[in-house]
CHARMM-style PDB file with segment names, atoms N, HN, CA, C and O in Angstrom:
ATOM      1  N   UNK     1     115.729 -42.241  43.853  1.00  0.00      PROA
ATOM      2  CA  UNK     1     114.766 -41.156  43.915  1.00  0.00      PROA
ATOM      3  C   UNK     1     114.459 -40.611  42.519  1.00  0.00      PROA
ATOM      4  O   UNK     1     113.294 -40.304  42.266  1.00  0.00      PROA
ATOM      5  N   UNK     2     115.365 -40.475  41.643  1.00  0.00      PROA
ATOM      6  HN  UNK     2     116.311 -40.724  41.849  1.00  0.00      PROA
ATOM      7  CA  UNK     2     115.081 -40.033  40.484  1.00  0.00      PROA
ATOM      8  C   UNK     2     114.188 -40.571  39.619  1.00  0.00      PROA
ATOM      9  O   UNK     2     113.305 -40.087  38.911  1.00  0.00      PROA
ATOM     10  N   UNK     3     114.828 -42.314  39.932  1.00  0.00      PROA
ATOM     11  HN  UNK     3     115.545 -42.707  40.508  1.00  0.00      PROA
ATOM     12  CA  UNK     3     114.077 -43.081  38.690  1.00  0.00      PROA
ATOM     13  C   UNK     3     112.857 -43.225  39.386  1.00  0.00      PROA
ATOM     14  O   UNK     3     112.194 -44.061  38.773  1.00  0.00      PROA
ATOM     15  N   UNK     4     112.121 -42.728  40.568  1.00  0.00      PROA
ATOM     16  HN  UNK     4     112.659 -42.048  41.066  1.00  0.00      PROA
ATOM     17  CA  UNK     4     110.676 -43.366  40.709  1.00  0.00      PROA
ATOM     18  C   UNK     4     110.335 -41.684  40.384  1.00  0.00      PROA
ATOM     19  O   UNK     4     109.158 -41.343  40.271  1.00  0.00      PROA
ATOM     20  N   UNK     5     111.358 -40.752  40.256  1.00  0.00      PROA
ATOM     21  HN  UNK     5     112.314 -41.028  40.348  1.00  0.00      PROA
ATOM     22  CA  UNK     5     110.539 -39.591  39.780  1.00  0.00      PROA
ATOM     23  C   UNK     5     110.048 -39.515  38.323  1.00  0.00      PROA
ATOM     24  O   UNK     5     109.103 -38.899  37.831  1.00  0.00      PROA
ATOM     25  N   UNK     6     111.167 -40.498  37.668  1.00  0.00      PROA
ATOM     26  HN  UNK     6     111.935 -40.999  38.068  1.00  0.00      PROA
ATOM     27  CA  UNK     6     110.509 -40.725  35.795  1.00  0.00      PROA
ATOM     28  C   UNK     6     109.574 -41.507  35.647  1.00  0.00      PROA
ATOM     29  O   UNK     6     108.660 -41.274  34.856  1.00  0.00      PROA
ATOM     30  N   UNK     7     109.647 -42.737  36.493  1.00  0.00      PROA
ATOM     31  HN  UNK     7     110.390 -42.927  37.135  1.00  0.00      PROA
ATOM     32  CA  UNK     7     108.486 -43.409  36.382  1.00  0.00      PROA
ATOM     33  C   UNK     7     106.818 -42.528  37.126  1.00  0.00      PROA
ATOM     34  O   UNK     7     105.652 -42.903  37.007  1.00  0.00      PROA
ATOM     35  N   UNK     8     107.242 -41.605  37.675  1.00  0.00      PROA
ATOM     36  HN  UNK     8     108.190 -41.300  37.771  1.00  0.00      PROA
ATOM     37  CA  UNK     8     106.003 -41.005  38.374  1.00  0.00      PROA
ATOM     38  C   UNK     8     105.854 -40.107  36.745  1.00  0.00      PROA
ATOM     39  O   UNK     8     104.702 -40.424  36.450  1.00  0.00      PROA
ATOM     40  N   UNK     9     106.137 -39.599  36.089  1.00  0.00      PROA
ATOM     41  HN  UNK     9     107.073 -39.341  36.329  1.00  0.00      PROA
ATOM     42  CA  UNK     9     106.436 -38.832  35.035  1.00  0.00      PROA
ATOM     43  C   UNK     9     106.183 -39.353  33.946  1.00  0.00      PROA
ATOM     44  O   UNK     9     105.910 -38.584  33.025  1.00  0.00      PROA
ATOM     45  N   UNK    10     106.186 -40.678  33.711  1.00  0.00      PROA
ATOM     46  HN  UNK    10     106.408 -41.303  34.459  1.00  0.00      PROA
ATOM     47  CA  UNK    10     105.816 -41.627  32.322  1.00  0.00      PROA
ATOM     48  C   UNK    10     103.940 -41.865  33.078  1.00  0.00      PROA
ATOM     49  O   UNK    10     102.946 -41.859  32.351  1.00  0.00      PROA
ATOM     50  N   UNK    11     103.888 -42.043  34.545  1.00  0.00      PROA
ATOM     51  HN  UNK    11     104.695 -42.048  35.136  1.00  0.00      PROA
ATOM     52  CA  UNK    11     102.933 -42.468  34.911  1.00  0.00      PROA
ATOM     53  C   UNK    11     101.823 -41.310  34.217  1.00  0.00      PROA
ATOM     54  O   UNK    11     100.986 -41.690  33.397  1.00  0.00      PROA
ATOM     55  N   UNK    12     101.922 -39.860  34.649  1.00  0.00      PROA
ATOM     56  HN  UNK    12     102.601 -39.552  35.315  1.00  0.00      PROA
ATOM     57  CA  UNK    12     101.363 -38.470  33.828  1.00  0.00      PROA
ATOM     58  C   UNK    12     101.127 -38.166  32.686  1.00  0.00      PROA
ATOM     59  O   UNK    12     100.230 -37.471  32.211  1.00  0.00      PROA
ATOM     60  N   UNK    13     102.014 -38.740  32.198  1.00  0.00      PROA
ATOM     61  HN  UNK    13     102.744 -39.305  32.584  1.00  0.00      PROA
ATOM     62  CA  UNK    13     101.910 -38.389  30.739  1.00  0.00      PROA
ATOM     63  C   UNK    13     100.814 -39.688  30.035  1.00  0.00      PROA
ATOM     64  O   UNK    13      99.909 -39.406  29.249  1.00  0.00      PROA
ATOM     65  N   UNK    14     101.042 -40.753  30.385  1.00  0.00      PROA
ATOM     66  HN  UNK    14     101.776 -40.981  31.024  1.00  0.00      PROA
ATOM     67  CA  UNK    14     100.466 -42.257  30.084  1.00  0.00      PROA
ATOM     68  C   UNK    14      98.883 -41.083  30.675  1.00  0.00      PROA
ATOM     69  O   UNK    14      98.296 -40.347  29.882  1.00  0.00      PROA
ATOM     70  N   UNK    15      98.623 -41.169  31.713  1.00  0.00      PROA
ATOM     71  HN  UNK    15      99.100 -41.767  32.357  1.00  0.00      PROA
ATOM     72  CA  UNK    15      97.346 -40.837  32.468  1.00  0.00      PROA
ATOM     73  C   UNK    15      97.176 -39.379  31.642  1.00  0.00      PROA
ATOM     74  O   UNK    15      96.417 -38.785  32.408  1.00  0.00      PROA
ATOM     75  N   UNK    16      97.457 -38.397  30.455  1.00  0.00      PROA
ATOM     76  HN  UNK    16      98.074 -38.879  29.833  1.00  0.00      PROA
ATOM     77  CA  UNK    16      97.404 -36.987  30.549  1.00  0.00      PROA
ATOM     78  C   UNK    16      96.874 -37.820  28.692  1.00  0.00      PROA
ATOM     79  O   UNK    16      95.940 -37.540  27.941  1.00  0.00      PROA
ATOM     80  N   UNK    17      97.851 -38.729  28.589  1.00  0.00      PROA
ATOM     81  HN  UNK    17      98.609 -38.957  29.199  1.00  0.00      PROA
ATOM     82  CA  UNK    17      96.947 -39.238  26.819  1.00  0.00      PROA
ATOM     83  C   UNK    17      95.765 -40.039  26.820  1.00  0.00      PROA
ATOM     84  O   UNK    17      95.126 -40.553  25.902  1.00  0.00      PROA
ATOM     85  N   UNK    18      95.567 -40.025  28.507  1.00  0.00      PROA
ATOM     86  HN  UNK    18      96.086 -39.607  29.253  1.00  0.00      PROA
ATOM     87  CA  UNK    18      94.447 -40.982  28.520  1.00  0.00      PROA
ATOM     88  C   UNK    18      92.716 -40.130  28.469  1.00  0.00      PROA
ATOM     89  O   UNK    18      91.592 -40.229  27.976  1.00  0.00      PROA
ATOM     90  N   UNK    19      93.637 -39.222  29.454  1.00  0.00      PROA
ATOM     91  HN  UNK    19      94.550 -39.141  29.854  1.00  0.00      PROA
ATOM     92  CA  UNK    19      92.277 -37.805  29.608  1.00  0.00      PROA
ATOM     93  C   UNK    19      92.164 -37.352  27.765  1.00  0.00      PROA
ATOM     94  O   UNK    19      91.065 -37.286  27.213  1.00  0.00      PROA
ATOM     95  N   UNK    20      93.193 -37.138  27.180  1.00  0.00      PROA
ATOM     96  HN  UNK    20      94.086 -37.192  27.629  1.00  0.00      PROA
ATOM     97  CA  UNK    20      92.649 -36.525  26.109  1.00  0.00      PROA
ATOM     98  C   UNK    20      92.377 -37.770  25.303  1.00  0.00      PROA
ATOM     99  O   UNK    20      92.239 -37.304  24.172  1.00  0.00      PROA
ATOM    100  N   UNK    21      92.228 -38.984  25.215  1.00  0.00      PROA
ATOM    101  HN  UNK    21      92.340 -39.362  26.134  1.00  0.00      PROA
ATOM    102  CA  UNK    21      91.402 -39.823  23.924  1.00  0.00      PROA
ATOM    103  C   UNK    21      90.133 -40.057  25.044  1.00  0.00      PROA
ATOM    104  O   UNK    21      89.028 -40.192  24.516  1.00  0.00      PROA
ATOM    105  N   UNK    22      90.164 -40.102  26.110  1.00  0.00      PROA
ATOM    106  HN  UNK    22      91.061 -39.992  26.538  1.00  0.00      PROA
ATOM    107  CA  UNK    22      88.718 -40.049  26.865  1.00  0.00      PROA
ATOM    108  C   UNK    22      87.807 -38.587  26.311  1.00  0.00      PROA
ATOM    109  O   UNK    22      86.582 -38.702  26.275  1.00  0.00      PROA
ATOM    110  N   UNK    23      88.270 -37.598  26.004  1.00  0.00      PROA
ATOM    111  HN  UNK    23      89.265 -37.505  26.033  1.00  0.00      PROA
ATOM    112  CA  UNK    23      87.759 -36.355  25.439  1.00  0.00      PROA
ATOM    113  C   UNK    23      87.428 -36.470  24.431  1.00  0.00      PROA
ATOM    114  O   UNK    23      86.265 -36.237  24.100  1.00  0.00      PROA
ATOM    115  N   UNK    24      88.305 -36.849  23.649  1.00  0.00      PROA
ATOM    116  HN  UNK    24      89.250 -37.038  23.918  1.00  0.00      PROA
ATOM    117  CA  UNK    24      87.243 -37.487  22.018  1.00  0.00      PROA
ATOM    118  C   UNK    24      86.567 -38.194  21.930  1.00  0.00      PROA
ATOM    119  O   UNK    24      85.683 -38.202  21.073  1.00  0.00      PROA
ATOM    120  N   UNK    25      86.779 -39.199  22.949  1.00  0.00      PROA
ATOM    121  HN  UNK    25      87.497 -39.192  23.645  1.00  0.00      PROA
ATOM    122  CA  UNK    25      85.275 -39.667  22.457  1.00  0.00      PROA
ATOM    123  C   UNK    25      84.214 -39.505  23.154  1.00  0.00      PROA
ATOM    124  O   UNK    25      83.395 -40.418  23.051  1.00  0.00      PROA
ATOM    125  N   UNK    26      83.903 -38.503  23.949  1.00  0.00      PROA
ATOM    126  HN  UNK    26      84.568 -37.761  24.033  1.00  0.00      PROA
ATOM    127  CA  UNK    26      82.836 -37.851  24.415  1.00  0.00      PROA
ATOM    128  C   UNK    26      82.488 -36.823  23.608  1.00  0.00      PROA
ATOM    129  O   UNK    26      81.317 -36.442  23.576  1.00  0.00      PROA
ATOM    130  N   UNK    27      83.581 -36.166  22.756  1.00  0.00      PROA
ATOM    131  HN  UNK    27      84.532 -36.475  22.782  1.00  0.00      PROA
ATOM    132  CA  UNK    27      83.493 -34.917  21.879  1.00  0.00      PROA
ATOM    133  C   UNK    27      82.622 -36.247  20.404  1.00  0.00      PROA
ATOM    134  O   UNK    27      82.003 -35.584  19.571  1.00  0.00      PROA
ATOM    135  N   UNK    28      82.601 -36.940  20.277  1.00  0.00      PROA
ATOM    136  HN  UNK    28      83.104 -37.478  20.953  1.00  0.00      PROA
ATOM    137  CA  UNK    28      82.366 -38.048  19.219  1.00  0.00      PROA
ATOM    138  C   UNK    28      81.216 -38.291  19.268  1.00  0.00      PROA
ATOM    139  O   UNK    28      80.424 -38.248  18.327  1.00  0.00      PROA
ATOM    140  N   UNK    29      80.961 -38.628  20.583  1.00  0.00      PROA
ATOM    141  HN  UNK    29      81.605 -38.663  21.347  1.00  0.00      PROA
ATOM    142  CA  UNK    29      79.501 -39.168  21.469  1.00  0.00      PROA
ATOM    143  C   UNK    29      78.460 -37.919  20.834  1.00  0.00      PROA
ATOM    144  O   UNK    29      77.622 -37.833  19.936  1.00  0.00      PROA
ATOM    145  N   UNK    30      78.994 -37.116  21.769  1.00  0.00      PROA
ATOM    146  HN  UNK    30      79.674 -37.186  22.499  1.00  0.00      PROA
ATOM    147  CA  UNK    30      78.222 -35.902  21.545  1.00  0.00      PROA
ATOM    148  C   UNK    30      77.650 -35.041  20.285  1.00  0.00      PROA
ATOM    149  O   UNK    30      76.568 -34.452  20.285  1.00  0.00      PROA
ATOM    150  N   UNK    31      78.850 -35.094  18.909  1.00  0.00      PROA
ATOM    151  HN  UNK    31      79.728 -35.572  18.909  1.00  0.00      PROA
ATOM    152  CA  UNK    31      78.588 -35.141  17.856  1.00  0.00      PROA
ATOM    153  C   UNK    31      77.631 -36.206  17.243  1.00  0.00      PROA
ATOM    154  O   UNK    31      76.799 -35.896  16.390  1.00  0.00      PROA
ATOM    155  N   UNK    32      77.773 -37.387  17.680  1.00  0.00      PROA
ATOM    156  HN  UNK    32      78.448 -37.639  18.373  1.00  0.00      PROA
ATOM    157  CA  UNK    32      76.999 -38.347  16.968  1.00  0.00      PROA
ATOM    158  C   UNK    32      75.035 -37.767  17.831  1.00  0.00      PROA
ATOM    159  O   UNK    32      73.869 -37.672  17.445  1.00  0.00      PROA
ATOM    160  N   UNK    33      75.407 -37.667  18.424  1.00  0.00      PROA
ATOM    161  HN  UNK    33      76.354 -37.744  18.738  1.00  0.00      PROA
ATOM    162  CA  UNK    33      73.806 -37.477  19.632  1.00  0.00      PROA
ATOM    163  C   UNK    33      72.957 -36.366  18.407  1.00  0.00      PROA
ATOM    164  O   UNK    33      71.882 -36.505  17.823  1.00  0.00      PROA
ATOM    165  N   UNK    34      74.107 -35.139  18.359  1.00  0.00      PROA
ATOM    166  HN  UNK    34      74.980 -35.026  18.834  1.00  0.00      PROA
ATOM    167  CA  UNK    34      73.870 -34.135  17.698  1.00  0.00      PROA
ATOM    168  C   UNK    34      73.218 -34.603  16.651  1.00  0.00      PROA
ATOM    169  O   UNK    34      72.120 -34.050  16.583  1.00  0.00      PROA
ATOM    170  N   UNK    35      73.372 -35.292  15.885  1.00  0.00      PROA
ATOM    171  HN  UNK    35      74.264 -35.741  15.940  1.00  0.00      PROA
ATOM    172  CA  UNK    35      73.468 -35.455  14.563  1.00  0.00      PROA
ATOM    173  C   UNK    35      72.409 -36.053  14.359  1.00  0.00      PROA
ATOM    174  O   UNK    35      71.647 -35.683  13.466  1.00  0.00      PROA
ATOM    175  N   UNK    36      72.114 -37.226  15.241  1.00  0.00      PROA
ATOM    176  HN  UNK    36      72.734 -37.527  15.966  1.00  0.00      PROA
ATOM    177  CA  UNK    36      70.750 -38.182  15.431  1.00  0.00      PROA
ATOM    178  C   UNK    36      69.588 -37.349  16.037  1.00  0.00      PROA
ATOM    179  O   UNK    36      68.555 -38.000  15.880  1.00  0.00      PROA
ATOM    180  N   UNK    37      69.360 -36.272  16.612  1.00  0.00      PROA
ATOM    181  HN  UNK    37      70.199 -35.744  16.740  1.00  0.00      PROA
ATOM    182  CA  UNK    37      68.349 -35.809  17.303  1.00  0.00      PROA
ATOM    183  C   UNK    37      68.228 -34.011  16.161  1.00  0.00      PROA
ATOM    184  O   UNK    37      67.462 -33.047  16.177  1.00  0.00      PROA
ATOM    185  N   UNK    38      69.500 -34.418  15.306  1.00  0.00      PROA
ATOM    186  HN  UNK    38      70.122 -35.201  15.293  1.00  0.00      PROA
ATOM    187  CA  UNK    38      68.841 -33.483  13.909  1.00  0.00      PROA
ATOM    188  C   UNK    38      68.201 -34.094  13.023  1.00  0.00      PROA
ATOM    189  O   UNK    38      67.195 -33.599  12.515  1.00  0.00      PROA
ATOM    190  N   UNK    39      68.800 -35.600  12.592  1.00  0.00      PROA
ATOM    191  HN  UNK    39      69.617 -36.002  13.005  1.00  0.00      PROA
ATOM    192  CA  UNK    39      68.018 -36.469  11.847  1.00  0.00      PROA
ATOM    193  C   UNK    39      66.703 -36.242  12.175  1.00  0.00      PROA
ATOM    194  O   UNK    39      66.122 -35.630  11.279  1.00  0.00      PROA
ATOM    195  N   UNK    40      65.894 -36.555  13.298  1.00  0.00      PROA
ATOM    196  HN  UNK    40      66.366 -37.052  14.026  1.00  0.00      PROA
ATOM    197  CA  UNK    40      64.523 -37.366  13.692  1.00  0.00      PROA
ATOM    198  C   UNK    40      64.030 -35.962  13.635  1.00  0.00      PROA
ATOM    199  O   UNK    40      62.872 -35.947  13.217  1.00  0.00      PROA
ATOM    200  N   UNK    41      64.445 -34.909  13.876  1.00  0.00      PROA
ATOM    201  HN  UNK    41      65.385 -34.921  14.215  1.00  0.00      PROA
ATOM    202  CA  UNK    41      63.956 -33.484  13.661  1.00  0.00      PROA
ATOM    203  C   UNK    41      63.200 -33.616  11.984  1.00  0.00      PROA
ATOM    204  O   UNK    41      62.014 -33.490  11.679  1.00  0.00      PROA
ATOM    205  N   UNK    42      64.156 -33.854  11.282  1.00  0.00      PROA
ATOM    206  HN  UNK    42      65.120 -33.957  11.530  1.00  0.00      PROA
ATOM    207  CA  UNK    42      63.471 -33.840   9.596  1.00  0.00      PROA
ATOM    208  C   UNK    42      62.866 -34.287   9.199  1.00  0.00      PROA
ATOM    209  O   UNK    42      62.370 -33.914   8.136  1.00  0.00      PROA
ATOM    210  N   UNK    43      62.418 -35.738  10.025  1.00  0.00      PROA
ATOM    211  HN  UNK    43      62.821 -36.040  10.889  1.00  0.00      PROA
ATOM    212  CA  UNK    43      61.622 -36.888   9.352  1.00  0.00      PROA
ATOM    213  C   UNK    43      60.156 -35.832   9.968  1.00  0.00      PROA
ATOM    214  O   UNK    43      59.440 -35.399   9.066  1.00  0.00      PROA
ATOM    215  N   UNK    44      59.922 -35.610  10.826  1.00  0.00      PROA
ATOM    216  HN  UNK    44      60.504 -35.962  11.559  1.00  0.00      PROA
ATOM    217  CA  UNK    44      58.410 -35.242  10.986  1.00  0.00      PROA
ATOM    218  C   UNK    44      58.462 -33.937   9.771  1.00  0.00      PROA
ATOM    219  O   UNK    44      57.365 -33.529   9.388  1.00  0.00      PROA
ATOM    220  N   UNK    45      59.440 -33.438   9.311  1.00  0.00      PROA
ATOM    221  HN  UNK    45      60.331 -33.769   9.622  1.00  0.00      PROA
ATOM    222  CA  UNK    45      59.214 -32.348   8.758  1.00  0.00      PROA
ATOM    223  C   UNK    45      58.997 -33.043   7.132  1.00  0.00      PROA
ATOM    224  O   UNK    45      58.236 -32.373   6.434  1.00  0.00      PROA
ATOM    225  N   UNK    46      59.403 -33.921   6.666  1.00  0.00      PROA
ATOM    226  HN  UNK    46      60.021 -34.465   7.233  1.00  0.00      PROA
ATOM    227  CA  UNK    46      59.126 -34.672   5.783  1.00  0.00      PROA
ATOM    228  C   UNK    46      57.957 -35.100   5.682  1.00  0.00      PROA
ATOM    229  O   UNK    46      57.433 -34.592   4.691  1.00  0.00      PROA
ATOM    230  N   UNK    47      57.158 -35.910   6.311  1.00  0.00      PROA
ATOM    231  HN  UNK    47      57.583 -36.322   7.116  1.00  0.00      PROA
ATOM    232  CA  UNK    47      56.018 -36.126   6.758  1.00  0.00      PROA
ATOM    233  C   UNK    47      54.572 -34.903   7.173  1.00  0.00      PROA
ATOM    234  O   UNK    47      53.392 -35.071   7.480  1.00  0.00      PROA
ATOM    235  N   UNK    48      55.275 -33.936   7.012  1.00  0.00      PROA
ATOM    236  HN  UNK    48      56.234 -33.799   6.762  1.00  0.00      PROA
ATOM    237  CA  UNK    48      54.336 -32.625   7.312  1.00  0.00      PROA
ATOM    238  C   UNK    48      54.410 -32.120   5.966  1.00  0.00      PROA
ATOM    239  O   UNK    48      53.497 -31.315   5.780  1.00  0.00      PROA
ATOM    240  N   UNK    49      55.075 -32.265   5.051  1.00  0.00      PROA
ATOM    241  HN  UNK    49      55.816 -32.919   5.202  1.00  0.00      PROA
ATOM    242  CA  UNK    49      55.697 -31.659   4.071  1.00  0.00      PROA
ATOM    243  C   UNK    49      54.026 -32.488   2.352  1.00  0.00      PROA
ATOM    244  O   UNK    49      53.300 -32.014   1.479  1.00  0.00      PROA
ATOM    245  N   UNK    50      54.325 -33.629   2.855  1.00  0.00      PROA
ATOM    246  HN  UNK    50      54.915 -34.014   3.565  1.00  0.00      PROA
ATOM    247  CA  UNK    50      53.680 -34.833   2.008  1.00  0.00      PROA
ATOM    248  C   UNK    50      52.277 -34.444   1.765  1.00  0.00      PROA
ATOM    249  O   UNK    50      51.891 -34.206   0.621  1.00  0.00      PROA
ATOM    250  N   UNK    51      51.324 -34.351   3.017  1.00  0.00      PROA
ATOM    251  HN  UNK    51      51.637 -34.544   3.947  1.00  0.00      PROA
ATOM    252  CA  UNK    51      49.889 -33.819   2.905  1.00  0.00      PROA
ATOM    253  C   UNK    51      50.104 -32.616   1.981  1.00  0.00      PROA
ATOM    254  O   UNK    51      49.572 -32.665   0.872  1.00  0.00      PROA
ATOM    255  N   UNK    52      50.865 -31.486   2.336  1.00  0.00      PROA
ATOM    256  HN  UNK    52      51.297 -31.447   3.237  1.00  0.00      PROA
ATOM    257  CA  UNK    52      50.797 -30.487   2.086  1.00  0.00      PROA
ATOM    258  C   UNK    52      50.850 -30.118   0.362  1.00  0.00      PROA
ATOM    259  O   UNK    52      50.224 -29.313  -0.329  1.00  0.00      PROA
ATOM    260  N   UNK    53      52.005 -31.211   0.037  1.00  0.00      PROA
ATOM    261  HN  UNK    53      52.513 -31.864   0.598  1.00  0.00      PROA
ATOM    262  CA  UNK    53      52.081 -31.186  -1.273  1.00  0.00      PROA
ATOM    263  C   UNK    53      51.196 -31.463  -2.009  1.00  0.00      PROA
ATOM    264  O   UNK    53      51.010 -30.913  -3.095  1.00  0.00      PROA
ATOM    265  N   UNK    54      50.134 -32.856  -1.267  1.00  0.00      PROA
ATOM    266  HN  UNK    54      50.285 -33.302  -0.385  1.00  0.00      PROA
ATOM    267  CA  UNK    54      48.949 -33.294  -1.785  1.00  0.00      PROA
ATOM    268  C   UNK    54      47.773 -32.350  -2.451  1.00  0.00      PROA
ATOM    269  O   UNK    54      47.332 -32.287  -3.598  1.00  0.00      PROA
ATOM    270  N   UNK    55      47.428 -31.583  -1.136  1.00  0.00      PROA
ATOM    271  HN  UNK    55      47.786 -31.634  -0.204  1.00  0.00      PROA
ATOM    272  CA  UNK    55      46.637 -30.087  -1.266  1.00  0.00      PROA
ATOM    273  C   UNK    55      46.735 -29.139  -2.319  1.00  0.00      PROA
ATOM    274  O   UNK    55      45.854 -28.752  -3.086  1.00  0.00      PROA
ATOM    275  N   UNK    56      47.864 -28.838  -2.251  1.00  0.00      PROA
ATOM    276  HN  UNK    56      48.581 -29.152  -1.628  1.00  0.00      PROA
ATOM    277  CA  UNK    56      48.252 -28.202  -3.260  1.00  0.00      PROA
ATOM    278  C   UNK    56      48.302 -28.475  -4.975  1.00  0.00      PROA
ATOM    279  O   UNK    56      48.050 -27.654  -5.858  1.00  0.00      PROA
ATOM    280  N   UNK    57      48.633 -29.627  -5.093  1.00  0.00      PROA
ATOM    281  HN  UNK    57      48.837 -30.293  -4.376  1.00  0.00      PROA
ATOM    282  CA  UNK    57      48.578 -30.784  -6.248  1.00  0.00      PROA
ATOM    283  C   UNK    57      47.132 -31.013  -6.464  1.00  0.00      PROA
ATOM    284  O   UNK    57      46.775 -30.631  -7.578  1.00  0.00      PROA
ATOM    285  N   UNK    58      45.860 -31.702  -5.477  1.00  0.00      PROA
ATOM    286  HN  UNK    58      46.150 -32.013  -4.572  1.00  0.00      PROA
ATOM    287  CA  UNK    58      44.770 -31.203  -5.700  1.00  0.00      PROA
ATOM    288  C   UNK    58      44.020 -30.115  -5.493  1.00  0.00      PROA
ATOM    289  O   UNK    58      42.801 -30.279  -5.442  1.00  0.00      PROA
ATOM    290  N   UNK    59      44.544 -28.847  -5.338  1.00  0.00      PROA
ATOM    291  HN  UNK    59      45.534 -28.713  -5.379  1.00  0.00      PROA
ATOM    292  CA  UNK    59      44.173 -27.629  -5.851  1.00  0.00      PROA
ATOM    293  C   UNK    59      43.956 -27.177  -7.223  1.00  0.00      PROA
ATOM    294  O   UNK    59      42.964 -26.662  -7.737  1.00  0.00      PROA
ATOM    295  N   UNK    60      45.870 -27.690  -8.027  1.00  0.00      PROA
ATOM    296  HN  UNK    60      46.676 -28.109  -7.609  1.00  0.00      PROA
ATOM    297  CA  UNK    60      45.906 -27.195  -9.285  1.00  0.00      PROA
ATOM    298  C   UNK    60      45.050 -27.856  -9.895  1.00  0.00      PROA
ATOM    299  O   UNK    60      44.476 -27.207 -10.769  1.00  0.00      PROA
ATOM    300  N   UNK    61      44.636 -29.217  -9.748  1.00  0.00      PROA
ATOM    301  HN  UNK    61      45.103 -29.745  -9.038  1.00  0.00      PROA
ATOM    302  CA  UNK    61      44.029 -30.229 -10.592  1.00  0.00      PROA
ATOM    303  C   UNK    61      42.489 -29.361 -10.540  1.00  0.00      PROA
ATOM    304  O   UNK    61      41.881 -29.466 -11.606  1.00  0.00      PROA
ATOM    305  N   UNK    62      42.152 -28.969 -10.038  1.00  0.00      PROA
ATOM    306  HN  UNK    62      42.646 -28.884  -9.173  1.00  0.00      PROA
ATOM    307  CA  UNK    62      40.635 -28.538  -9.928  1.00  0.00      PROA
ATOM    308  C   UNK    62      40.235 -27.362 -10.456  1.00  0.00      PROA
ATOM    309  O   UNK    62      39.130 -26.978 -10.837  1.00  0.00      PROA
ATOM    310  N   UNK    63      41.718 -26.641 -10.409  1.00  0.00      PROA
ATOM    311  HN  UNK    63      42.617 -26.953 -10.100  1.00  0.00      PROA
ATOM    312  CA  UNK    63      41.628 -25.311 -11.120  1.00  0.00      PROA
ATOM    313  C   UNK    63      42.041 -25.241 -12.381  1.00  0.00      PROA
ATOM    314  O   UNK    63      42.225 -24.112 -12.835  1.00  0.00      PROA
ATOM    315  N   UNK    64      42.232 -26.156 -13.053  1.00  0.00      PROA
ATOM    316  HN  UNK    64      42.082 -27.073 -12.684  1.00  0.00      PROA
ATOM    317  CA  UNK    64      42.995 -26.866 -14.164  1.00  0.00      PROA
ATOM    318  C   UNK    64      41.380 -27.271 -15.034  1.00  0.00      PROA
ATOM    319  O   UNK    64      40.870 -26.973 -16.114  1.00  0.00      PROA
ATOM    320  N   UNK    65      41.033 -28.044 -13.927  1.00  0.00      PROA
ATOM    321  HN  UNK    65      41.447 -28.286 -13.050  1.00  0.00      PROA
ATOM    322  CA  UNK    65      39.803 -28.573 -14.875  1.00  0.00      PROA
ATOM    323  C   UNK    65      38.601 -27.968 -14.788  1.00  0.00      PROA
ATOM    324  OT1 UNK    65      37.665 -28.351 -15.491  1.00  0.00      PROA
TER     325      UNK     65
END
């Protein structure tokens, strides 16, 4: 009785390190998601950024000359 109570007990603990590396890497997942859907956020802002500089750049040029 005992020893199927340690082996029920190695079984918990085996199954209790399994829940927590299953948690990191959902905590991982989720960081990485984060991270990629901040990336693609900047690129349009990069791209909005470019005209703008243009405008401005041919502004000075006109007021320049």
């Amino acid at each position: 009785m005992e020893e199927r109570l340690y082996d029920l007990e190695d079984k918990v603990q085996d199954l209790e390190l399994e829940v927590l590396e299953l948690r990191r890497q959902v905590n991982e997942l989720e960081q990485a998601k984060t991270m990629k859907s901040h990336n693609g956020s900047w690129s349009w802002a990069i791209w909005a950024f470019i005209p703008i500089v243009a405008i401005i750049c041919n502004m000075i040029i006109k007021l320049v000359d």
